[in-house]
N, CA and C atoms of all chains as a GROMACS GRO file, in nm:
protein
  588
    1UNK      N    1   0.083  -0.121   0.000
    1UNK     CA    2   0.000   0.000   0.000
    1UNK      C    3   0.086   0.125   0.000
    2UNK      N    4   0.099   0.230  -0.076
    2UNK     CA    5   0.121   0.351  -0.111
    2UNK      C    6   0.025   0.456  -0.016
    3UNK      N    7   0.032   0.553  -0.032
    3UNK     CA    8  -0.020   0.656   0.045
    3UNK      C    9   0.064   0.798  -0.027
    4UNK      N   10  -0.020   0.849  -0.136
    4UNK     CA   11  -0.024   0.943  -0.175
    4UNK      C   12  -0.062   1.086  -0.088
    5UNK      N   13   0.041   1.143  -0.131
    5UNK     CA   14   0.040   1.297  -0.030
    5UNK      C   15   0.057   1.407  -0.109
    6UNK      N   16  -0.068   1.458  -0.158
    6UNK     CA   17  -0.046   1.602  -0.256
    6UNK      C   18  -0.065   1.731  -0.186
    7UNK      N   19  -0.001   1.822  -0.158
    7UNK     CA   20  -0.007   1.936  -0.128
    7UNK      C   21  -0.048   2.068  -0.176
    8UNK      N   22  -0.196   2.112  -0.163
    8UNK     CA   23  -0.248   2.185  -0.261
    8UNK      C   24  -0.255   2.298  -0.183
    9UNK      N   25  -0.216   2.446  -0.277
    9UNK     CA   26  -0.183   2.568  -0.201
    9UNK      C   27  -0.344   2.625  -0.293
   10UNK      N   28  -0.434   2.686  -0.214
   10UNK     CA   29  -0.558   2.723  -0.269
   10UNK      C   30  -0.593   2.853  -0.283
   11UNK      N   31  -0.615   2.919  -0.374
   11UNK     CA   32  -0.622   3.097  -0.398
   11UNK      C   33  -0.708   3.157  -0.279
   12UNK      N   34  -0.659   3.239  -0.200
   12UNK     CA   35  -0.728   3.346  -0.095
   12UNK      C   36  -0.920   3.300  -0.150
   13UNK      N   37  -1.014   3.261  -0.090
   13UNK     CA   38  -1.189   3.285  -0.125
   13UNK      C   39  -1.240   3.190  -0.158
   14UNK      N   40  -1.130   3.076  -0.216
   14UNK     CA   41  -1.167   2.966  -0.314
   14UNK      C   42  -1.164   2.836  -0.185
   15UNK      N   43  -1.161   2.814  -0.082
   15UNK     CA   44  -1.101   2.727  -0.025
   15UNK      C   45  -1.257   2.677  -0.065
   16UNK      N   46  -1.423   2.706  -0.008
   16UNK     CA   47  -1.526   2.634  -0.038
   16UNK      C   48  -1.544   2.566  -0.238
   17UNK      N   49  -1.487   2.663  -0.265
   17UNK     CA   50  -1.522   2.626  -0.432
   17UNK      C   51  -1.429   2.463  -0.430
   18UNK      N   52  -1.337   2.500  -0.401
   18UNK     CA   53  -1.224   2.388  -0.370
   18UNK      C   54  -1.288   2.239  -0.330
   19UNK      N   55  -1.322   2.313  -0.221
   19UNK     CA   56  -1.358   2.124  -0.150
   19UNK      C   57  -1.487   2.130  -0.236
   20UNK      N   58  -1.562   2.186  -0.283
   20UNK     CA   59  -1.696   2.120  -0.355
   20UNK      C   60  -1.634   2.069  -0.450
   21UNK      N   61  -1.507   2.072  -0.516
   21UNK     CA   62  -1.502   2.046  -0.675
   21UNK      C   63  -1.422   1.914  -0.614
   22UNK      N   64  -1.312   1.863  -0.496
   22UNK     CA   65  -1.281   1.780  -0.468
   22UNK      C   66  -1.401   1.686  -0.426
   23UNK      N   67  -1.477   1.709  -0.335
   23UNK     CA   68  -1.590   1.605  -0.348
   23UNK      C   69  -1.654   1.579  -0.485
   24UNK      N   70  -1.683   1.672  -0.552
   24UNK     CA   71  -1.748   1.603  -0.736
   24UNK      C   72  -1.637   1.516  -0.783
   25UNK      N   73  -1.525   1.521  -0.727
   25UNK     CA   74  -1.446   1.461  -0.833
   25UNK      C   75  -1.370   1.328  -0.726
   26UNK      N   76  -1.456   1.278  -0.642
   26UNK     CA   77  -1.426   1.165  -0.544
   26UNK      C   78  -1.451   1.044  -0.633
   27UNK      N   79  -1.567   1.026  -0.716
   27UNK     CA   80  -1.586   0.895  -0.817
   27UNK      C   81  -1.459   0.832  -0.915
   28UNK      N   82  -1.366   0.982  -0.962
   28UNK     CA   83  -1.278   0.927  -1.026
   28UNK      C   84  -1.161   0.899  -0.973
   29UNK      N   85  -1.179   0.914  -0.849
   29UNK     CA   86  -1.045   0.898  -0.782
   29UNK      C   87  -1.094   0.683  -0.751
   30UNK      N   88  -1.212   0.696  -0.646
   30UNK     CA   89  -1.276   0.562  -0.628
   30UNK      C   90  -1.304   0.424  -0.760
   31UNK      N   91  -1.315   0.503  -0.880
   31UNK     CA   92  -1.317   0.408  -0.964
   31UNK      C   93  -1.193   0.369  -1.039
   32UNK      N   94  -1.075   0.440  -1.003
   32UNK     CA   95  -0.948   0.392  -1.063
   32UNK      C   96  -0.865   0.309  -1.004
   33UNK      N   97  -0.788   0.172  -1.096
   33UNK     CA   98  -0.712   0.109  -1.029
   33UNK      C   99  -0.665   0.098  -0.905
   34UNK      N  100  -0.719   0.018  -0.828
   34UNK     CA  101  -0.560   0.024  -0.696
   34UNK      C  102  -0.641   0.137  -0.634
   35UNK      N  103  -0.729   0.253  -0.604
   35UNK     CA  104  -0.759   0.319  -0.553
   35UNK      C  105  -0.834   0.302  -0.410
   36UNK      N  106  -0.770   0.304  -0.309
   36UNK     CA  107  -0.847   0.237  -0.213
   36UNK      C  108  -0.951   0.355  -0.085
   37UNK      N  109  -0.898   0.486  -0.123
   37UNK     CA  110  -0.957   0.569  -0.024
   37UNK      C  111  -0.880   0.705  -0.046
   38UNK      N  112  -0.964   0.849  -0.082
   38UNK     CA  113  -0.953   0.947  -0.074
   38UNK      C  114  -0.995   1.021   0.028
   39UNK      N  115  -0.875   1.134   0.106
   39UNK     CA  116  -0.905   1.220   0.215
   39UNK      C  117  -0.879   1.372   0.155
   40UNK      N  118  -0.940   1.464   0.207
   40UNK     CA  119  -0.875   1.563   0.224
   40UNK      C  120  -0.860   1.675   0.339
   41UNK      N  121  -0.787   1.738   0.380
   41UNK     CA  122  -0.726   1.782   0.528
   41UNK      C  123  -0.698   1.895   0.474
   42UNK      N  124  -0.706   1.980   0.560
   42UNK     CA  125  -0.694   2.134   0.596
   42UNK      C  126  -0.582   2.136   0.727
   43UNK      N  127  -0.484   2.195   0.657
   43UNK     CA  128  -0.332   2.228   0.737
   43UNK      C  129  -0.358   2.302   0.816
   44UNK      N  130  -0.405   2.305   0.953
   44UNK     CA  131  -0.400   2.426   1.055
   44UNK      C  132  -0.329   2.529   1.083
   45UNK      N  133  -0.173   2.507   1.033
   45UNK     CA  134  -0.071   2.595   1.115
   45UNK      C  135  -0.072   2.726   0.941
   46UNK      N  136  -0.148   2.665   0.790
   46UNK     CA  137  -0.104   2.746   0.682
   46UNK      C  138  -0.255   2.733   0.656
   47UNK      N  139  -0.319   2.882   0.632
   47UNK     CA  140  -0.453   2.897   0.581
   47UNK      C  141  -0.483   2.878   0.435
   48UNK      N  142  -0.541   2.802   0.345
   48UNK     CA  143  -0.534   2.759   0.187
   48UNK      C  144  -0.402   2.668   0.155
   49UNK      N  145  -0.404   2.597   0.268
   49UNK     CA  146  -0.288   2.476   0.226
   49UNK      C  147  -0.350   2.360   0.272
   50UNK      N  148  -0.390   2.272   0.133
   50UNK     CA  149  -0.453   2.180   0.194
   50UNK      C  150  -0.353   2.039   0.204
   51UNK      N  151  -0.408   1.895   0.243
   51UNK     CA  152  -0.340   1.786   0.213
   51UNK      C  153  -0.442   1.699   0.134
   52UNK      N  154  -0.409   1.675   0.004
   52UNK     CA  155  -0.497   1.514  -0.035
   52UNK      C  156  -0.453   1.425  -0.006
   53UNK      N  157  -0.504   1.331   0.062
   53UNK     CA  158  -0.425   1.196   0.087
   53UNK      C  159  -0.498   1.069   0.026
   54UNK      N  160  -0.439   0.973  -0.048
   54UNK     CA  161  -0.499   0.899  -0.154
   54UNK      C  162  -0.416   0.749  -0.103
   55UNK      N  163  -0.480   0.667  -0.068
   55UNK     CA  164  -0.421   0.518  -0.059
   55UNK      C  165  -0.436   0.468  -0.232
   56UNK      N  166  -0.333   0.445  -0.222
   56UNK     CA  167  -0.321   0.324  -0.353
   56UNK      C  168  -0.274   0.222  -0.348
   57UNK      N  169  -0.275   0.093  -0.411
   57UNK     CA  170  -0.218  -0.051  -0.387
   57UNK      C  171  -0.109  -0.044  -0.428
   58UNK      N  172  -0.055   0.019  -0.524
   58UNK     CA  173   0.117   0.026  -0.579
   58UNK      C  174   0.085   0.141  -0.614
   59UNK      N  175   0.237   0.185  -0.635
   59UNK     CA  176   0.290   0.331  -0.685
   59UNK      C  177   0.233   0.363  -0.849
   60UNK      N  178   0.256   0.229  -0.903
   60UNK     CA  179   0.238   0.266  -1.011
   60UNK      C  180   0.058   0.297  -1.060
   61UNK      N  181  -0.039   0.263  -0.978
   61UNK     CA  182  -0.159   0.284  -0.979
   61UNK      C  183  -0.207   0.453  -0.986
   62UNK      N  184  -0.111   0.526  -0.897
   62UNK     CA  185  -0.087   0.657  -0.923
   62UNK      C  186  -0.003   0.745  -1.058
   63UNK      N  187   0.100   0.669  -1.045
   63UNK     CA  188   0.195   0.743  -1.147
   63UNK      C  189   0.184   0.711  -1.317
   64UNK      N  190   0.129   0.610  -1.293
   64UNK     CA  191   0.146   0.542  -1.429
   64UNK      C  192  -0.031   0.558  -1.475
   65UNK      N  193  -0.039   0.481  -1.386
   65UNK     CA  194  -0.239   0.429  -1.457
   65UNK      C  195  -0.339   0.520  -1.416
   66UNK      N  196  -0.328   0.601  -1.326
   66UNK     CA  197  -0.416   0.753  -1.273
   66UNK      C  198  -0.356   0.833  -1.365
   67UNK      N  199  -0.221   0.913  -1.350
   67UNK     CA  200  -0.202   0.992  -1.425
   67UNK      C  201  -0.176   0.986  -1.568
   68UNK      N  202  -0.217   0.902  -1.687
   68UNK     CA  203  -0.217   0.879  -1.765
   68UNK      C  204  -0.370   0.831  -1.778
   69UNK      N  205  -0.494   0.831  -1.722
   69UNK     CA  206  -0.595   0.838  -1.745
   69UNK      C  207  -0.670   0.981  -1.775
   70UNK      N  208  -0.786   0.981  -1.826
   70UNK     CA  209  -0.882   1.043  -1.840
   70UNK      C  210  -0.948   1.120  -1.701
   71UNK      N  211  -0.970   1.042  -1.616
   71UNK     CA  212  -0.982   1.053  -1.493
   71UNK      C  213  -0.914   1.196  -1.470
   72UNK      N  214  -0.738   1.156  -1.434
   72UNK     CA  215  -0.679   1.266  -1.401
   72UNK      C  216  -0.684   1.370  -1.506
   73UNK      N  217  -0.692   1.419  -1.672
   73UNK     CA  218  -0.792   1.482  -1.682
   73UNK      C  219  -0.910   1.570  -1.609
   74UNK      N  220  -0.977   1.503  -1.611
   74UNK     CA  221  -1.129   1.560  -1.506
   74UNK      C  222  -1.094   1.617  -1.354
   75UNK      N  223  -0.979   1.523  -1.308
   75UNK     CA  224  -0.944   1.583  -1.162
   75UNK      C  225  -0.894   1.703  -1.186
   76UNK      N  226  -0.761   1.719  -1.298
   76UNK     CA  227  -0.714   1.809  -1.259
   76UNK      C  228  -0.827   1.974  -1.333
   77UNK      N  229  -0.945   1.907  -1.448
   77UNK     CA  230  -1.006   2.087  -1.519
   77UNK      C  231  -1.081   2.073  -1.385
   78UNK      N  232  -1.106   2.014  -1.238
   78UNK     CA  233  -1.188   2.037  -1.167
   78UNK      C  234  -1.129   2.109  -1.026
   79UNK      N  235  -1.029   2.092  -1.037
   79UNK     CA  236  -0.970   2.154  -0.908
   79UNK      C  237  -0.869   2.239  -0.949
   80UNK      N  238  -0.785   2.275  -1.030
   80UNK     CA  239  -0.694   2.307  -1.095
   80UNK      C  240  -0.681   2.486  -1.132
   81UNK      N  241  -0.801   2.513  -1.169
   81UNK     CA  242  -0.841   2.650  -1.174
   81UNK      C  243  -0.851   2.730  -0.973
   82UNK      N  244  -0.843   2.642  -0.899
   82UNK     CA  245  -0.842   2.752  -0.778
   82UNK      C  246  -0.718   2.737  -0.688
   83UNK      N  247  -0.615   2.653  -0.774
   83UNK     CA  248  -0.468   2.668  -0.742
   83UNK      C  249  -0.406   2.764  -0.779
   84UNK      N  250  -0.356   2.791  -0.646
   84UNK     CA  251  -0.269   2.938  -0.628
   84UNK      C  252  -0.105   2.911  -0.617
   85UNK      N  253  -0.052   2.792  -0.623
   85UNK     CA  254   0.096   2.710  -0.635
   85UNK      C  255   0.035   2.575  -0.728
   86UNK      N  256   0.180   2.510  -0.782
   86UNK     CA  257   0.145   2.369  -0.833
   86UNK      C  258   0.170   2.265  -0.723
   87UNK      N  259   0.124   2.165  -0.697
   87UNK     CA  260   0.080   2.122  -0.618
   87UNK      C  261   0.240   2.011  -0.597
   88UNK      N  262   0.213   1.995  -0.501
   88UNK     CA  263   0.343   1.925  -0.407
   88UNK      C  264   0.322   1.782  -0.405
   89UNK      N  265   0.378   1.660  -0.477
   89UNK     CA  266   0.311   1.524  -0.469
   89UNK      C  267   0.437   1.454  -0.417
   90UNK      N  268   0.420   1.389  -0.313
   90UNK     CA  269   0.523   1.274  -0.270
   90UNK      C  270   0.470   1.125  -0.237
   91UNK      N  271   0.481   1.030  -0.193
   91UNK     CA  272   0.441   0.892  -0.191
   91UNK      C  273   0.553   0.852  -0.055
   92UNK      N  274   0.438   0.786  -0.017
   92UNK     CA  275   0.522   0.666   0.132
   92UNK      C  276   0.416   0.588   0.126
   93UNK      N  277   0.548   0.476   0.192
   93UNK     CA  278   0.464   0.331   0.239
   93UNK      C  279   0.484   0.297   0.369
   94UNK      N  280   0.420   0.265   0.444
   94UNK     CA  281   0.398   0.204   0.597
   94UNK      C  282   0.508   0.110   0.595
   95UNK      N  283   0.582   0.125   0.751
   95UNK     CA  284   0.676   0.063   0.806
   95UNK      C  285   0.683   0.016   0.904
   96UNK      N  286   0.551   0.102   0.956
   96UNK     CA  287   0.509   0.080   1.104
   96UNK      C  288   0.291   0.105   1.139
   97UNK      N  289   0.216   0.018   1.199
   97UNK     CA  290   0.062   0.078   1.237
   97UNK      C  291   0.082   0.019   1.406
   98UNK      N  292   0.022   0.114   1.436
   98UNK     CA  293  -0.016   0.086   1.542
   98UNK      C  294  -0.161   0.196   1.645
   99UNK      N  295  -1.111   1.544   1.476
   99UNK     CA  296  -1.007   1.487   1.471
   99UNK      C  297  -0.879   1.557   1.435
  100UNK      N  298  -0.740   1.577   1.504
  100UNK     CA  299  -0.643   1.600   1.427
  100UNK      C  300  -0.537   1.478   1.407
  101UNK      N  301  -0.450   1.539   1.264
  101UNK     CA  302  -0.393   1.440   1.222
  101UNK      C  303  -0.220   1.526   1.249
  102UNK      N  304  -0.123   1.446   1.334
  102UNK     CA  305  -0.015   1.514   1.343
  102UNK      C  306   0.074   1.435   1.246
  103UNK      N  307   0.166   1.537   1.172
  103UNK     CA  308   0.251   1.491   1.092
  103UNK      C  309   0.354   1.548   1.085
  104UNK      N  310   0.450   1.506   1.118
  104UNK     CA  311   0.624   1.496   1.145
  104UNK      C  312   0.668   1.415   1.090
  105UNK      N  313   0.769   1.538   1.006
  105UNK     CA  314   0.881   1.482   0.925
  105UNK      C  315   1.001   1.463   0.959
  106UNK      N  316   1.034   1.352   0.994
  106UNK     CA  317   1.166   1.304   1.061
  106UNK      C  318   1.231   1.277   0.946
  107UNK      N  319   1.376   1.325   0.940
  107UNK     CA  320   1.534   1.294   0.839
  107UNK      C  321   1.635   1.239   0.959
  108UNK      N  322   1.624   1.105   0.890
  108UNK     CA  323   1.699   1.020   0.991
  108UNK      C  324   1.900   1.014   0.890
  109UNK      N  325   1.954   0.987   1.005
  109UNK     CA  326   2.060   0.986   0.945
  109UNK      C  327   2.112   0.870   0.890
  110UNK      N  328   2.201   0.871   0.772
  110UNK     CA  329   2.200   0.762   0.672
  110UNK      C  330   2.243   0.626   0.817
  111UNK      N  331   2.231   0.537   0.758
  111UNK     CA  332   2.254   0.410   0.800
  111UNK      C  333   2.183   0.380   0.954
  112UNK      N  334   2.165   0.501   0.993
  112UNK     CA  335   2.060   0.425   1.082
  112UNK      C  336   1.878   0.443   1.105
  113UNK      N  337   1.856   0.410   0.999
  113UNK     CA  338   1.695   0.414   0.969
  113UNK      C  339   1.638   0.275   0.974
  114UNK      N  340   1.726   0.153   1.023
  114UNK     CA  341   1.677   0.051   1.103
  114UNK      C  342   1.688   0.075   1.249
  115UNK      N  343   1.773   0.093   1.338
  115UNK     CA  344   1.799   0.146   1.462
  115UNK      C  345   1.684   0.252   1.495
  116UNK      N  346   1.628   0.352   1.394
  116UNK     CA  347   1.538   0.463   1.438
  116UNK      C  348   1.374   0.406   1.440
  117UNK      N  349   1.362   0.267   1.343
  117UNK     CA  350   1.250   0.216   1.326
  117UNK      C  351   1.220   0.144   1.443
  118UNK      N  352   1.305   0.130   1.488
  118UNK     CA  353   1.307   0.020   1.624
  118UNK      C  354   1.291   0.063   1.751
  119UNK      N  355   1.317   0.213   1.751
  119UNK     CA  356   1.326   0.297   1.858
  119UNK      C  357   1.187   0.337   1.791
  120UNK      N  358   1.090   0.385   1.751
  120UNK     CA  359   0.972   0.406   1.696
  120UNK      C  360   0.856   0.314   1.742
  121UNK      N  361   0.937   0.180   1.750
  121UNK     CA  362   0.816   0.050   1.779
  121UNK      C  363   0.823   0.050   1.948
  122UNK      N  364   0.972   0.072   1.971
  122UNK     CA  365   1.007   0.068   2.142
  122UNK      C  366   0.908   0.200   2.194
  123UNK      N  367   0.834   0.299   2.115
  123UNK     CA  368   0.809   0.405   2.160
  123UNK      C  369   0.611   0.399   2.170
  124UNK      N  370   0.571   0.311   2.085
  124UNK     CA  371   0.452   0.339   2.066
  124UNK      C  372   0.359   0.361   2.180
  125UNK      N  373   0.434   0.281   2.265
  125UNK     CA  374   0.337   0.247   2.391
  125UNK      C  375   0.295   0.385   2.486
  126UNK      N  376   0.384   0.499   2.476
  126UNK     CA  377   0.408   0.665   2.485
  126UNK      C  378   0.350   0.760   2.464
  127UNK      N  379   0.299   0.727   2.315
  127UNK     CA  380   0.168   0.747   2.205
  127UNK      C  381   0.016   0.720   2.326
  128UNK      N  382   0.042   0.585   2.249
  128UNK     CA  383  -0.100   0.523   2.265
  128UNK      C  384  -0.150   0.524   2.454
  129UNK      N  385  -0.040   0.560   2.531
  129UNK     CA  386  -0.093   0.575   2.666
  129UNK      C  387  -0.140   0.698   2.685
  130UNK      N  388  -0.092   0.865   2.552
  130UNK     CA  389  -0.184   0.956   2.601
  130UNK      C  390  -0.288   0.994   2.584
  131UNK      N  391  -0.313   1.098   2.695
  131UNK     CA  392  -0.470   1.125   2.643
  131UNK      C  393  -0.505   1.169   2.466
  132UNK      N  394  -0.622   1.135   2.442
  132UNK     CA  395  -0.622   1.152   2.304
  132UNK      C  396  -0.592   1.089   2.188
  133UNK      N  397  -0.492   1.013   2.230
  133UNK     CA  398  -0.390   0.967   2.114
  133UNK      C  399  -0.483   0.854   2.033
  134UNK      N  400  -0.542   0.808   1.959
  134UNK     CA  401  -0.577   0.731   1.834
  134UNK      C  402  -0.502   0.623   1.789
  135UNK      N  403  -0.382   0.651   1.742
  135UNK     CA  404  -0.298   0.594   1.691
  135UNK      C  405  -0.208   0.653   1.624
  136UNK      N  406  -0.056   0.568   1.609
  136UNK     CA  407   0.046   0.616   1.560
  136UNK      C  408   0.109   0.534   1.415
  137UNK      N  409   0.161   0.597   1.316
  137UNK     CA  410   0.180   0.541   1.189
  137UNK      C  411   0.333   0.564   1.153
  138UNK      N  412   0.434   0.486   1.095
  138UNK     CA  413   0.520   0.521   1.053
  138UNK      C  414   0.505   0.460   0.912
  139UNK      N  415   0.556   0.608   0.826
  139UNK     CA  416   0.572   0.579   0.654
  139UNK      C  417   0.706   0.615   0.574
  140UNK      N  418   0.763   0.602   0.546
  140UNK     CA  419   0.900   0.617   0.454
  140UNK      C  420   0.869   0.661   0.326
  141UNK      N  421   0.911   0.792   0.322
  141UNK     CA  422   0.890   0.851   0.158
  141UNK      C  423   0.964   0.794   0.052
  142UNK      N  424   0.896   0.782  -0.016
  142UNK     CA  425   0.944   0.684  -0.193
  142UNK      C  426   1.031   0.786  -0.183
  143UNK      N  427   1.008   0.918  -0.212
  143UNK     CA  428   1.138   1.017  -0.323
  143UNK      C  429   1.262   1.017  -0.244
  144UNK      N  430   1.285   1.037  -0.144
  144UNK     CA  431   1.393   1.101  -0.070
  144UNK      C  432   1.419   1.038   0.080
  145UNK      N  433   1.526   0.908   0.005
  145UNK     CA  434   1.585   0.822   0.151
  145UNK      C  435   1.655   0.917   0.273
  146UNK      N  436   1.566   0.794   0.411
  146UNK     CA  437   1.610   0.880   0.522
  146UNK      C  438   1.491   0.949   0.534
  147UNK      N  439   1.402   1.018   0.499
  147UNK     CA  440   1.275   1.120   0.489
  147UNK      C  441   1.204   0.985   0.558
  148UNK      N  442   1.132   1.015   0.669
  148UNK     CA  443   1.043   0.967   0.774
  148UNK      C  444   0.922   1.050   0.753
  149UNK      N  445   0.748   0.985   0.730
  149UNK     CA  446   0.674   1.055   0.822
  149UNK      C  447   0.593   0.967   0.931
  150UNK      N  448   0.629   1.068   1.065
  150UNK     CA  449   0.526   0.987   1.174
  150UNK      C  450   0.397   1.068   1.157
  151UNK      N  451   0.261   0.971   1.179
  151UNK     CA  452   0.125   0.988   1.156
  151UNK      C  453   0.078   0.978   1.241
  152UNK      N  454   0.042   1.058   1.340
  152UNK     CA  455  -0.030   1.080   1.468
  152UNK      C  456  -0.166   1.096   1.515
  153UNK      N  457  -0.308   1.024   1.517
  153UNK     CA  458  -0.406   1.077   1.547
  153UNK      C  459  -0.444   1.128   1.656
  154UNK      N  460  -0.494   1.300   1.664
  154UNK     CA  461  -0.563   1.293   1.859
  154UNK      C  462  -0.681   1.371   1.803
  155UNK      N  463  -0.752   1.318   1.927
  155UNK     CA  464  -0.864   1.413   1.928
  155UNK      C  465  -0.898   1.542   1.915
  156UNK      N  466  -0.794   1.588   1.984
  156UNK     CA  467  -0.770   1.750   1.940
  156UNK      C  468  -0.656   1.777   1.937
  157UNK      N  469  -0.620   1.920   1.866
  157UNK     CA  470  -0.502   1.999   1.853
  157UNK      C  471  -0.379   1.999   1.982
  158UNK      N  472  -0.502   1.994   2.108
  158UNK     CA  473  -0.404   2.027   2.235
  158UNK      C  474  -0.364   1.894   2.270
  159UNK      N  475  -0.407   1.778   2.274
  159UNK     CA  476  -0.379   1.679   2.319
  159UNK      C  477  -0.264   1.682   2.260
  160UNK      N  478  -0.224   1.704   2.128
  160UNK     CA  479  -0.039   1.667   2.126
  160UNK      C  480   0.000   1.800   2.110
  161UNK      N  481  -0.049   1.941   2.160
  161UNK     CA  482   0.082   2.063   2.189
  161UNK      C  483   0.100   2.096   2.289
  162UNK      N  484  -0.003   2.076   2.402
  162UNK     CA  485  -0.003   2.097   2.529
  162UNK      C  486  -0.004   1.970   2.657
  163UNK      N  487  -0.096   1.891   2.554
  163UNK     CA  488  -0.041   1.751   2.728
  163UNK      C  489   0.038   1.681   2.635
  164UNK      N  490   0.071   1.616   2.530
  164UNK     CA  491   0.185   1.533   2.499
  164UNK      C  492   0.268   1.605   2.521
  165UNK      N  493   0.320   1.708   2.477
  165UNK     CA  494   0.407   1.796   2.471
  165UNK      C  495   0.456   1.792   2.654
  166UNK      N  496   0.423   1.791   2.700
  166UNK     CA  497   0.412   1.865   2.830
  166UNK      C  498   0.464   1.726   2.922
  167UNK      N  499   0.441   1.612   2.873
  167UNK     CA  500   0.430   1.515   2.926
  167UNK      C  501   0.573   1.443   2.966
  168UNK      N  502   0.637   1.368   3.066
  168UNK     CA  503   0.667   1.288   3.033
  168UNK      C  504   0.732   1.159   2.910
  169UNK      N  505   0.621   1.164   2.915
  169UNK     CA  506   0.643   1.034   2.765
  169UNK      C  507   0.709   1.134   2.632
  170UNK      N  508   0.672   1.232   2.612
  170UNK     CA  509   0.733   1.308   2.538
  170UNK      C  510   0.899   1.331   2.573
  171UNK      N  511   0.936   1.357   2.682
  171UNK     CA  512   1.096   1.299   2.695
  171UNK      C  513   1.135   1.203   2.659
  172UNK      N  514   1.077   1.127   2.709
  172UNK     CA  515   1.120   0.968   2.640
  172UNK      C  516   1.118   0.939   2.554
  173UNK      N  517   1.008   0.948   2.434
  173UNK     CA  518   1.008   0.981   2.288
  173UNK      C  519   1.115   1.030   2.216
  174UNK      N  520   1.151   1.143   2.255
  174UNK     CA  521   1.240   1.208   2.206
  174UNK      C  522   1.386   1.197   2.240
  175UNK      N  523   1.444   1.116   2.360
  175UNK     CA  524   1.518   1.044   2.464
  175UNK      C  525   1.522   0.962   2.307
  176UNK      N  526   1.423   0.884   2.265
  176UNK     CA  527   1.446   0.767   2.241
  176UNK      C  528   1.510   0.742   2.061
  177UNK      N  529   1.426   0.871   2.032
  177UNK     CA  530   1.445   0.898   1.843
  177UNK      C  531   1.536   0.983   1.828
  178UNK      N  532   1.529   1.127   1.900
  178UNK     CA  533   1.617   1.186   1.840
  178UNK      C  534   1.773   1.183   1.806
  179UNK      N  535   1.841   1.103   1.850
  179UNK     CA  536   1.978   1.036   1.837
  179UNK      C  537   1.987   1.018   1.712
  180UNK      N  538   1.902   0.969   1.640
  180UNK     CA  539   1.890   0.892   1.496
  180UNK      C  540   1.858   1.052   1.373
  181UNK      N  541   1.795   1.179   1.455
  181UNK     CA  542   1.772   1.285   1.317
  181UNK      C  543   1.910   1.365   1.257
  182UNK      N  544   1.865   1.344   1.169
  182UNK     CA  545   1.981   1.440   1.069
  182UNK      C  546   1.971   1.594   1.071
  183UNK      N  547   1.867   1.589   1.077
  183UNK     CA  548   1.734   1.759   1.073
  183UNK      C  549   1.632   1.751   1.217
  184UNK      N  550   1.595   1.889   1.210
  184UNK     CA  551   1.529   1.938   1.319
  184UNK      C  552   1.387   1.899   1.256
  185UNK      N  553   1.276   1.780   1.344
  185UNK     CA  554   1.172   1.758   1.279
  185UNK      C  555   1.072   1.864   1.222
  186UNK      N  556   1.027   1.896   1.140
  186UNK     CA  557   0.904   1.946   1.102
  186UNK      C  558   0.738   1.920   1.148
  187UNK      N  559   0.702   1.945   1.237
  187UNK     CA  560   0.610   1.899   1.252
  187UNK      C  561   0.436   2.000   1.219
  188UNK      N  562   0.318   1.947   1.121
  188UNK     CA  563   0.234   2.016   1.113
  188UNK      C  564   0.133   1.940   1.155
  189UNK      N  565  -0.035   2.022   1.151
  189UNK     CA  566  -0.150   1.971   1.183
  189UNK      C  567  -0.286   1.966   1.116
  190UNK      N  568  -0.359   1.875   1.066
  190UNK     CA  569  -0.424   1.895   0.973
  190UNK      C  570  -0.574   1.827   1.039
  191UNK      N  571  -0.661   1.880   0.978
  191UNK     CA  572  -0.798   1.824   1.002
  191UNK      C  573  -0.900   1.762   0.894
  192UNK      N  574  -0.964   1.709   0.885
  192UNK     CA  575  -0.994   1.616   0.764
  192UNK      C  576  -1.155   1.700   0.720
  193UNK      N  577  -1.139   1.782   0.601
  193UNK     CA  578  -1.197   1.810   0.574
  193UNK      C  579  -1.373   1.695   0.432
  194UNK      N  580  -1.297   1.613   0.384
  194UNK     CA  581  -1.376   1.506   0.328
  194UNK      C  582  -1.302   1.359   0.392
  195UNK      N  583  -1.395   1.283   0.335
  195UNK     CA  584  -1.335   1.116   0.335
  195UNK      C  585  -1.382   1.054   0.267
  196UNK      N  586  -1.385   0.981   0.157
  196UNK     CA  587  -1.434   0.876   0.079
  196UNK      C  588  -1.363   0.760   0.044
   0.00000   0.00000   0.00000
């Protein structure tokens, strides 16, 4: 399991436009490969900095087969317009639950 | 819910020794108030890059009583030997879930 971590910086007004267009666009995240669960989090300590956090079954379910879909397409004409930075993407895998 | 996330940069060669001191630690976590659970993940891009995944109930449970605590010496007694860098630590709240 992967655990996708995108860092989205959101234009000053837009933070509601934001999460409505991330919830419309929860189906294409849920119906793609390997996709096992979409979050999104609001950074307390930075105002319009959000976190998406995306479980995937392998890396490549993200890098390869999401972002080379249609899907990501649609994610990004849906959220993409109320980014105020390009967005920050890194990946980890569990080493440790408890 | 908050979600604490600290970025630990462990120093080369000992990021087995720091994982171990992580598992020796959980019990620290999970005895304070608040605490949920604790996660350790290793970033794909950039070896050595740690994140610990912290759930509490609220904001204060880990700035003011973990912090404040005990077990928080020991924690830090127990990991910090192993950082390369001064942790980063932020706080986020979960604005969707699907």
């Amino acid at each position: 399991m992967i655990l996708e971590t995108a860092e989205l910086t959101i234009a000053p007004g837009q933070e509601g436009a934001f999460e409505a267009a991330v919830r419309q666009a929860v189906p294409l995240f849920l119906g793609s490969r390997g996709c096992k669960g979409v979050r999104l989090h609001r950074v307390v300590e930075t105002p319009g900095l959000y976190r998406l956090l995306v479980d995937w079954d392998t890396l490549e379910d993200h890098t390869v087969h999401f972002r080379g879909s249609e899907a990501f397409a649609q994610w990004r004409a849906l959220v993409s317009p109320h980014f105020a930075a390009a967005p920050a993407v890194t990946h980890s895998e569990e080493a440790m639950s408890a």
